[in-house]
C-alpha positions in Angstrom: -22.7 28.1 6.2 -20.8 27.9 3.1 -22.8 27.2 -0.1 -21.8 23.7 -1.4 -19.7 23.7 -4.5 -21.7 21.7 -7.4 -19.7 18.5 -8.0 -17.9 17.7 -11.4 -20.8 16.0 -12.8 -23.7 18.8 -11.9 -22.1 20.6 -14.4 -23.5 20.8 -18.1 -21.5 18.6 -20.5 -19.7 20.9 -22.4 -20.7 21.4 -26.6 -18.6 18.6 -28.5 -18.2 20.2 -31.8 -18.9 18.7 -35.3 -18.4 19.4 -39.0 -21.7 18.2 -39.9 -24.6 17.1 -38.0 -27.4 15.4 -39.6 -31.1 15.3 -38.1 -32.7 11.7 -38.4 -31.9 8.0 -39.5 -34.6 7.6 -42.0 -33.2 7.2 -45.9 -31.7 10.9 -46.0 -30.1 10.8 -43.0 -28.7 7.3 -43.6 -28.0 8.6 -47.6 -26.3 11.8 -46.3 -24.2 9.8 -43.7 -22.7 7.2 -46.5 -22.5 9.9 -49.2 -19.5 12.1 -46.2 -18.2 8.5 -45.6 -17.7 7.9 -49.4 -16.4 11.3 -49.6 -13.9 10.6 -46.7 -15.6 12.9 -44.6 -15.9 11.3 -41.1 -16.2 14.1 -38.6 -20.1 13.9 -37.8 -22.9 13.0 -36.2 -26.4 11.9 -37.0 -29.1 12.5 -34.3 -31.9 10.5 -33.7 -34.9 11.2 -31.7 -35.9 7.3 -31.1 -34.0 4.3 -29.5 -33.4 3.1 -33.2 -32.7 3.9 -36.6 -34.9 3.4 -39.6 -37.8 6.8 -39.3 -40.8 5.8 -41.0 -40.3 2.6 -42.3 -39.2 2.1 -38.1 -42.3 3.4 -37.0 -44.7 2.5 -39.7 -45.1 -1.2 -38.2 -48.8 -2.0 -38.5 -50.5 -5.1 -40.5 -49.7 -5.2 -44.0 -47.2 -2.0 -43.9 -45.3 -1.6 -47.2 -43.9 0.7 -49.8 -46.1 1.8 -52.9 -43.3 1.8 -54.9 -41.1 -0.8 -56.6 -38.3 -2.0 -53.9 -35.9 -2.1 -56.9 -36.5 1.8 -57.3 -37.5 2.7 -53.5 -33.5 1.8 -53.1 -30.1 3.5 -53.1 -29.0 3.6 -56.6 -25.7 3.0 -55.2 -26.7 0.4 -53.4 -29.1 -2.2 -55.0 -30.7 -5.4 -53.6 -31.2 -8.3 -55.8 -32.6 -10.7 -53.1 -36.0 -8.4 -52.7 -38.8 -11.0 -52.3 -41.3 -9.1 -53.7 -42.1 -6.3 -56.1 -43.6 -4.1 -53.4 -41.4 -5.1 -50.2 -43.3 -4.7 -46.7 -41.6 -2.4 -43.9 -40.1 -5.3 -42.1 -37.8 -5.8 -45.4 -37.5 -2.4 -46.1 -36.4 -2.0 -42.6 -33.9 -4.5 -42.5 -32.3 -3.3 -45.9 -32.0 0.5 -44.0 -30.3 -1.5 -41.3 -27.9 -3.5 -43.5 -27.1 -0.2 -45.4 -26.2 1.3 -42.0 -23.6 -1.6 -41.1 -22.2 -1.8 -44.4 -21.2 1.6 -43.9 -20.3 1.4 -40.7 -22.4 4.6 -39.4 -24.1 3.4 -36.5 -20.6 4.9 -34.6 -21.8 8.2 -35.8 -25.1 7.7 -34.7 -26.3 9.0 -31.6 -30.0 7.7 -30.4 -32.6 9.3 -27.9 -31.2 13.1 -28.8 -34.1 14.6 -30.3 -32.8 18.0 -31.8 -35.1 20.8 -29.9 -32.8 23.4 -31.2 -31.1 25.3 -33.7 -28.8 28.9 -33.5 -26.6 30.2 -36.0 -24.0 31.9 -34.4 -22.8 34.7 -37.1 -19.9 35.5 -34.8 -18.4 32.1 -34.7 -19.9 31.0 -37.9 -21.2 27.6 -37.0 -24.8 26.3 -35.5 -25.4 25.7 -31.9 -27.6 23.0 -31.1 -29.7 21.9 -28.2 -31.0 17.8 -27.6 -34.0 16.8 -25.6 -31.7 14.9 -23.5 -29.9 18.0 -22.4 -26.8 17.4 -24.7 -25.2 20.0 -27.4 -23.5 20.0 -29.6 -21.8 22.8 -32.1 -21.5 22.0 -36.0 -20.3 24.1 -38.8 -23.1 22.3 -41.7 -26.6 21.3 -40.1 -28.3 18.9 -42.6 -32.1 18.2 -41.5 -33.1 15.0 -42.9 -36.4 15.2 -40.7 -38.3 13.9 -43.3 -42.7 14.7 -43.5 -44.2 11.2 -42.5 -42.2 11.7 -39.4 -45.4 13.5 -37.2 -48.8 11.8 -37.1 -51.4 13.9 -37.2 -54.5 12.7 -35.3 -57.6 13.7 -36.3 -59.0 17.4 -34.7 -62.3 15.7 -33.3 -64.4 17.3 -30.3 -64.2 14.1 -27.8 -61.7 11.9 -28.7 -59.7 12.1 -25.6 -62.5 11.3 -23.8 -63.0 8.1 -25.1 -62.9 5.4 -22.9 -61.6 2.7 -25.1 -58.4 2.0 -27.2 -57.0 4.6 -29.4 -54.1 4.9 -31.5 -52.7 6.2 -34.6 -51.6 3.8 -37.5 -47.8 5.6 -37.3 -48.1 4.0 -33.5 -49.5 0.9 -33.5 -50.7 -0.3 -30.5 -49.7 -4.2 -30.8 -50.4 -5.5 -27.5 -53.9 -4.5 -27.9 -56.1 -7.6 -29.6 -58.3 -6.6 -32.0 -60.1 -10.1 -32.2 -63.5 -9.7 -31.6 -63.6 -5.9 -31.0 -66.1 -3.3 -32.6 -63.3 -1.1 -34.2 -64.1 2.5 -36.0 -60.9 3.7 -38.7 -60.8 7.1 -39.1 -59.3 7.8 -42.4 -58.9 6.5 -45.7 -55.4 7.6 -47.4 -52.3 5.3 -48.0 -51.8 3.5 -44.6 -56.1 2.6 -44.0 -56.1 1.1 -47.4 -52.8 -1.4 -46.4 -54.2 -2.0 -42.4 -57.9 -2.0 -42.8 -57.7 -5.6 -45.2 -55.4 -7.0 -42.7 -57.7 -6.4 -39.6 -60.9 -7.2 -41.2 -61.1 -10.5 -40.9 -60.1 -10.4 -37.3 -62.5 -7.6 -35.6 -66.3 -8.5 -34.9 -67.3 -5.2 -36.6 -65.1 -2.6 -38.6 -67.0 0.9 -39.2 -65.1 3.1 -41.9 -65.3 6.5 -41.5 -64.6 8.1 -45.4 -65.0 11.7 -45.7 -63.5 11.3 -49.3 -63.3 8.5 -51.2 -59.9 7.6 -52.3 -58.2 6.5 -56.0 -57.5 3.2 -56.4 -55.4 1.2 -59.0 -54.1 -2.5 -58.9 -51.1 -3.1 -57.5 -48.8 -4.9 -59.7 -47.4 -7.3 -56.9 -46.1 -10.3 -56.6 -43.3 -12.4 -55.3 -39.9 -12.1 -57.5 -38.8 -15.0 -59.1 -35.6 -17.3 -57.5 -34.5 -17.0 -61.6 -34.9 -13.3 -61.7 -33.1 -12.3 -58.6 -30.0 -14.9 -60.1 -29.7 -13.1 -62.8 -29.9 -10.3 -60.6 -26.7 -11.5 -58.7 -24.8 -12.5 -62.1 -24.9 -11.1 -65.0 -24.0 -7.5 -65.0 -26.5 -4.5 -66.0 -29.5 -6.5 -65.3 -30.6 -5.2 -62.2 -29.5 -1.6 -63.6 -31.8 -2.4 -66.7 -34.8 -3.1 -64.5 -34.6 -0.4 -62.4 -34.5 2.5 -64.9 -37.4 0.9 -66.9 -39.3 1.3 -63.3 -38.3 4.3 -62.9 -39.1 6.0 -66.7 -42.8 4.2 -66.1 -43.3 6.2 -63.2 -42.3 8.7 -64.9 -44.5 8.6 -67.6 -47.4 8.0 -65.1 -46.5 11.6 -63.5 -47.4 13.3 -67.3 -50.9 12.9 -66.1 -49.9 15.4 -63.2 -49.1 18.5 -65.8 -51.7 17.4 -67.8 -55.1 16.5 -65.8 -56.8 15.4 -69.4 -53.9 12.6 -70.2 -55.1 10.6 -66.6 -57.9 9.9 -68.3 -56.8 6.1 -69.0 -55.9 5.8 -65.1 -59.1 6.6 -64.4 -60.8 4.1 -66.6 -58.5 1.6 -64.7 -59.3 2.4 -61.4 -63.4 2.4 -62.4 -62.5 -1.2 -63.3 -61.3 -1.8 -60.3 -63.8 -0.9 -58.8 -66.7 -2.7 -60.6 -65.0 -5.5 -60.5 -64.2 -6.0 -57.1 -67.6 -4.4 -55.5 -70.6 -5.2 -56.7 -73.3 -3.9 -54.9 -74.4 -0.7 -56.4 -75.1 1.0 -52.9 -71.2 0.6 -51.7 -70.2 1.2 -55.0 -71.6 4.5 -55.2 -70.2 5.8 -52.2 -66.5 4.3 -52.9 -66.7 6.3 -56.3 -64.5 9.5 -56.3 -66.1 13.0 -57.2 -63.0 14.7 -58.0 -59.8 14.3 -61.3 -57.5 11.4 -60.2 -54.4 12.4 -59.0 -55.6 15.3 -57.4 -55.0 13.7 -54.2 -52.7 10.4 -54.0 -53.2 7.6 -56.0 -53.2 4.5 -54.1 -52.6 0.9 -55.2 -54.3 -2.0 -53.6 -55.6 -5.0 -54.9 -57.4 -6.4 -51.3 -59.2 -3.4 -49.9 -62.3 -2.9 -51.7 -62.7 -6.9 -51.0 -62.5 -6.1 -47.2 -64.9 -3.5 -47.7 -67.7 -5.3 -49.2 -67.0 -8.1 -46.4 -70.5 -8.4 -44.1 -68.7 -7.2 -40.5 -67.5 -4.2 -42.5 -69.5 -0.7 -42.8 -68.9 2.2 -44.6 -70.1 5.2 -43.5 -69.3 8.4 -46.3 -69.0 10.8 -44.1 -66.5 12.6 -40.9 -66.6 12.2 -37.7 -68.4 14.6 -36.0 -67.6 13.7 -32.4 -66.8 11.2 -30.2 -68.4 9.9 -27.0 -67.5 7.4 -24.4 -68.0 4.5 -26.1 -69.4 5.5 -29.4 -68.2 7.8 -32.5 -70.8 10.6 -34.2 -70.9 10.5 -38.0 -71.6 14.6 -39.6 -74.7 12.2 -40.7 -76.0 11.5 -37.3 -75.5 8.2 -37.1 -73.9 6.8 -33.9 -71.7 3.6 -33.4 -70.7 2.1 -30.8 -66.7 1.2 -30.8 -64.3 -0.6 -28.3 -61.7 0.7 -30.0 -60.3 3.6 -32.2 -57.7 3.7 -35.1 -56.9 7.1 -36.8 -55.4 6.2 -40.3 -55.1 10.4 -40.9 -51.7 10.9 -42.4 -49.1 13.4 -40.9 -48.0 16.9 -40.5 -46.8 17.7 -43.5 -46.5 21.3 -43.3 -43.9 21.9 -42.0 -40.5 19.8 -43.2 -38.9 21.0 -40.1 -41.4 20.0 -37.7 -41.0 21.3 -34.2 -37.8 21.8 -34.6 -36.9 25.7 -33.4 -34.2 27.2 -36.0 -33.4 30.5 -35.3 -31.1 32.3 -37.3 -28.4 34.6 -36.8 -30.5 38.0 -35.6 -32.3 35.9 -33.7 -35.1 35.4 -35.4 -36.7 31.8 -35.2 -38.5 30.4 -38.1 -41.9 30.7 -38.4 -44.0 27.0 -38.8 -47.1 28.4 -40.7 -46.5 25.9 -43.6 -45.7 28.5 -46.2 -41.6 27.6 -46.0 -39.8 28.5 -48.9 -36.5 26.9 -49.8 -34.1 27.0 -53.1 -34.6 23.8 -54.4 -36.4 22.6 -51.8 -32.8 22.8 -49.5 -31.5 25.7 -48.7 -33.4 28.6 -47.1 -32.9 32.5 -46.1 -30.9 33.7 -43.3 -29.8 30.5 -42.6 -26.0 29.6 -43.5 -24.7 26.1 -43.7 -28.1 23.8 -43.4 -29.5 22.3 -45.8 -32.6 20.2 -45.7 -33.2 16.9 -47.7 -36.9 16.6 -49.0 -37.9 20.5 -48.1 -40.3 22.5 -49.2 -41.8 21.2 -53.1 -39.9 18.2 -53.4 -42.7 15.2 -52.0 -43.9 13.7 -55.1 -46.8 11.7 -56.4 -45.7 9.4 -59.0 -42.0 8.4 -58.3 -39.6 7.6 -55.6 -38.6 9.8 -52.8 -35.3 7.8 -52.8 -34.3 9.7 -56.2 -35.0 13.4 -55.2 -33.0 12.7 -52.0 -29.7 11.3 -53.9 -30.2 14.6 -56.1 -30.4 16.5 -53.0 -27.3 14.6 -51.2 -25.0 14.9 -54.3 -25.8 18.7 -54.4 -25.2 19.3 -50.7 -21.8 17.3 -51.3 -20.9 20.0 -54.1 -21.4 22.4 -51.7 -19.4 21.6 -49.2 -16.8 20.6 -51.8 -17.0 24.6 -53.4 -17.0 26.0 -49.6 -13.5 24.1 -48.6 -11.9 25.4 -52.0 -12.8 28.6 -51.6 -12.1 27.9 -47.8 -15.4 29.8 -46.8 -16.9 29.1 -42.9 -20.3 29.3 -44.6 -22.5 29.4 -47.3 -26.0 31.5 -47.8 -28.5 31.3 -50.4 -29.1 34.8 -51.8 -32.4 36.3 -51.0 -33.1 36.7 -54.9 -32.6 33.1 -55.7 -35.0 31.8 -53.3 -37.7 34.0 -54.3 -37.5 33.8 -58.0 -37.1 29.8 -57.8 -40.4 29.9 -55.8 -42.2 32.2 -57.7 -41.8 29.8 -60.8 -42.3 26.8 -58.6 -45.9 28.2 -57.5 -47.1 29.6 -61.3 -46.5 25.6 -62.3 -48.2 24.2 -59.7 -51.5 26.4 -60.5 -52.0 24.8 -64.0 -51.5 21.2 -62.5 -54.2 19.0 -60.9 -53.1 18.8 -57.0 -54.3 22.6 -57.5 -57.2 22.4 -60.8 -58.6 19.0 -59.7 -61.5 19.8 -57.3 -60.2 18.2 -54.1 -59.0 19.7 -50.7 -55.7 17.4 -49.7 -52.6 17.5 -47.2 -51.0 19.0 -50.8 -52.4 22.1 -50.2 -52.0 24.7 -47.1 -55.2 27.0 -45.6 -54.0 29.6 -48.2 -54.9 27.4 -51.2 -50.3 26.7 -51.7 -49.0 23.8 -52.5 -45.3 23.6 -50.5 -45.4 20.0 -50.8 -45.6 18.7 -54.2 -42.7 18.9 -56.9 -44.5 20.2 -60.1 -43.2 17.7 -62.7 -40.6 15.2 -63.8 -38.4 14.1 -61.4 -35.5 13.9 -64.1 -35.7 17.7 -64.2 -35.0 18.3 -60.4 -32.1 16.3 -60.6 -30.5 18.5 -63.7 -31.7 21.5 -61.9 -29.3 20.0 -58.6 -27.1 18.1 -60.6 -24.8 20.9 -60.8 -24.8 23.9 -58.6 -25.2 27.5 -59.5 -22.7 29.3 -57.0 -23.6 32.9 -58.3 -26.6 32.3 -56.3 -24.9 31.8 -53.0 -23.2 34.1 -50.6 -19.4 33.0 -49.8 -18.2 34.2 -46.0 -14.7 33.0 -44.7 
């Protein structure tokens, strides 16, 4: 008997092909998307790997989620909000300006959801990237922009037992709401930027809370508040304002990242943040084990003015030390002590290592690139071997002491002046030299060995197994951007 011949629709889709794809609808995606729309520059795509746009601030949905840094600055320049209602806006606003960005700029057309990008290929032959979707689909592009972002992956704690526990656990990043935590014995594992915002919220709620803290964190108070109806008018009316209040945000923070390069100068930080913490917790017991052994600023400064409150609450137990293991129904301190739990919630950051993720580049020999958290990138966007992408927020560009929002409009604009040099010389592709990328790094690393993520006598997700930092941008964020603001060509490889 004949074989069957496979029907029309058996058949793979063919690639549809693209000018530029973009990876992810967080704020570079979204940024990258308006800046080609401003440019005129309509022929591409932006993939998304959920049923939704937003990345983070879309998955970062737990109690009392929100931004440690100023909405007016932790915003499109291009694109200010005078109607914030608050000086530190929660996710749900944050979200919902993302969303209103996206519409004003009519991207969501360009936006195609539930097509996680597995895969990568440079094709040297045809001088464009081939690209593979979880779904199945490809797609072809001559420019592959990742906009991945690192908060993007959480990264559950590496504990002997914790799948066999036979309660509730979940990971802040994926918040289980339809589980009620009223009247539940709940452990946290973690104490870094989202436990300090989710821990006060719950408190109140659970029967008991057990804190696991391996290190104890910084603290500061948060400057917070609601903005005033006046201030956002004058927001609204009288030109310049808003534009005022912005850049005096942002040359504060800037000022607060001098204690970075210089451990010695955070010296008055830390006298504000032992304030903070004799004020607010007076038993000498709890005190001593909320009191960090290590230079501030070493590992993220966090600003809260309700979680030391929650801790010194009467359901609520510390307990200074990891988790050693977990059991059925109980977690095992490294102290001994056990506690029994109904339910589990890991606060431990993400996987930061790597800015690609999973993602499998390979390049044009066929080589993929390795994830061993070591990646090395010009400016923190373009890498070796690997024509025409570019990556927003790469390798040493995460800071501690501004907003992200800046370093990725300085990474957009330069990407636009590439693509801008590579259609007037009318080149199929562009390459960072070899050279460039290792002499940029080799600077990049010498700084960072003098400043206190590496001199301050803490282990954090700054630093890789080899004692690197490819995470943290060593300085002012005013000098990344005039280092981007204008590229160098003579460092980049032209091919038609």
């Amino acid at each position: 008997m004949a074989k069957k011949k496979a029907a029309a629709t058996d058949l793979p889709e063919p690639a549809t092909h693209h000018d530029v794809v973009i990876v992810g609808t967080g704020f570079s995606g979204l940024g990258m998307g308006i800046f080609l729309k401003k440019a005129g520059r309509h022929d591409f795509l932006i993939l998304e790997k959920a049923g939704d746009i937003g990345g983070t601030w879309r998955d970062n949905d737990y109690p009392g989620a929100a931004c440690d840094v100023p909405s007016h600055m932790y915003s499109f320049s291009f694109e200010q909000n005078p109607d914030w209602s608050r000086m530190y806006s929660g996710q749900a606003e944050i979200l919902a300006y993302m969303k209103g960005c996206a519409d004003k700029y009519d991207l969501m057309p360009h936006v195609r959801c539930n097509q996680e990008l597995l895969e990568a290929r440079w094709d040297d032959a045809e001088q464009r990237w081939h690209l593979r979707t979880g779904s199945g689909h490809r797609y072809t592009a001559r420019v592959l922009v990742s906009g991945i972002g690192g908060l993007s992956r959480p990264a559950l704690p590496k504990v002997n037992g914790l799948d066999q526990f036979e309660g509730t656990v979940f990971h802040s990043a994926r918040w289980n709401h339809d589980y009620d935590l009223r009247g539940k014995r709940v452990a946290v594992i973690g104490t870094g930027a989202s436990a300090i915002q989710f821990v006060p919220e719950i408190a109140p709620k659970v029967d008991k809370l057990v804190l696991f803290q391996r290190t104890a964190p910084w603290l500061v108070p948060k400057p917070d508040g609601q903005l005033p109806e006046a201030l956002k008018t004058a927001f609204r009316k009288i030109p310049g304002v808003q534009t005022l209040f912005r850049n005096s945000i942002y040359w504060q923070a800037e000022a607060f990242g001098v204690g970075f390069i210089n451990p010695k100068l955070m010296a008055p930080i830390e006298k504000l943040s032992r304030f903070h913490l004799e004020r607010q917790i007076t038993d000498p017991a709890l005190r001593a084990k909320l009191t960090p052994n290590y230079t501030i600023g070493c590992k993220r400064v966090l600003f809260t003015n309700n979680y030391y409150p929650a801790l010194a609450r009467d359901n609520v137990e510390v307990v200074a030390a990891g988790v050693k293991e977990v059991r059925a129904h109980s977690v095992i301190a490294s102290d001994g002590s056990e506690h029994d739990v109904d339910a589990i919630i890991c606060g431990t950051g993400f996987d930061v290592a790597d800015p690609l993720g999973p993602l499998n580049i390979i390049d044009g020999s066929g080589t993929p690139v390795p994830h061993d958290g070591s990646m090395q990138a010009y400016l923190g966007i373009t890498l070796k071997h690997l024509p025409n992408l570019f990556m927003l927020l790469g390798p040493n560009t995460a800071l501690g002491h501004n907003s992200i929002i800046f370093m990725i409009e300085s990474q957009i604009n330069y990407v636009m002046q590439c693509l801008d040099e590579m259609d007037r010389r009318q080149a199929a592709s562009m390459l960072v030299k070899d050279s460039a990328v290792e002499s940029y790094n080799a600077r990049i690393q010498a700084s960072l060995k003098k400043m206190v993520w590496s001199a301050g006598g803490c282990k954090s997700w700054y630093i890789n197994d080899k004692g690197e930092n490819f995470t943290i941008w060593p300085g002012f964020t005013w000098k990344y951007w005039l280092k981007t603001r204008k590229p160098d060509f003579r460092k980049m490889q032209f091919k038609n």
